[in-house]
C-alpha positions in Angstrom: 145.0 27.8 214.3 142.0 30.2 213.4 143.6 33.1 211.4 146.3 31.4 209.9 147.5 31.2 206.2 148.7 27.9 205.0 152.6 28.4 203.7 152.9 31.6 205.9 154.8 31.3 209.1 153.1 32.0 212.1 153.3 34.9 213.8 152.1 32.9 217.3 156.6 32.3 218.1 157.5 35.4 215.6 161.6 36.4 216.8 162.0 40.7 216.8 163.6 42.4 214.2 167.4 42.1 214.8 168.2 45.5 213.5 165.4 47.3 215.1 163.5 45.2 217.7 160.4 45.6 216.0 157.7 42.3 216.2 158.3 40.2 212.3 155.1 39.1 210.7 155.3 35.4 208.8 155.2 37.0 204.9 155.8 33.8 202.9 157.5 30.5 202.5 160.1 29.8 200.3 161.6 26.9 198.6 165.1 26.6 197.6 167.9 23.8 197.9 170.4 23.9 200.7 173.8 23.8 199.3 175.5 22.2 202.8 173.3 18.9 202.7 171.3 19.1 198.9 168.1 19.1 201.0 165.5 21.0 199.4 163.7 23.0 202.3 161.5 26.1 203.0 162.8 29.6 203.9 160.7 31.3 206.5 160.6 34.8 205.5 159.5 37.2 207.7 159.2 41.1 208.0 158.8 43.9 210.5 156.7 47.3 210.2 160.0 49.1 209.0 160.4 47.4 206.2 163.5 44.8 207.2 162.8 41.3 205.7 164.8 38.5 207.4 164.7 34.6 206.6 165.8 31.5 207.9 165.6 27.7 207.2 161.8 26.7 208.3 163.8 23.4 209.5 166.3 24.8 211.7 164.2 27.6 213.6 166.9 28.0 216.2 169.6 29.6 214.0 169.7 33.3 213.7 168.1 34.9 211.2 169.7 36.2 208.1 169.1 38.8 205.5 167.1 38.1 202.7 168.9 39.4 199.8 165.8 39.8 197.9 163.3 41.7 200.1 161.8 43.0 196.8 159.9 39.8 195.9 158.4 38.9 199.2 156.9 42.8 199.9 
């Protein structure tokens, strides 16, 4: 895709904000180990113009985004 930044989700499918509705923007990719299954696996972290910063597992797009409890290092 013409635009896009390898290890940055795409903001093509980007979900809204939950807390404000707001379109997210793909800010980075994250690796960390899963602690249900051991599987180490990205973190698509994503953000909205007010400043919220959401993630969720890159692998499992269809669960709900979650809070990313360190906004500081991905803005």
């Amino acid at each position: 895709m013409a635009g896009s930044v390898p290890g940055v989700p795409s903001d093509q499918n980007a979900p809204a904000c939950p807390t404000c509705d707001q379109p997210l923007t793909g800010l980075a990719m994250a690796l960390f180990k899963r602690d249900d299954d051991g599987e180490r696996t990205c973190r698509a972290v994503w953000g909205c113009a007010l400043g919220h910063v959401w993630w969720q597992w890159a692998d499992r797009a269809r669960l709900p985004l979650e809070p990313c409890p360190r906004p500081d290092l991905f803005t």
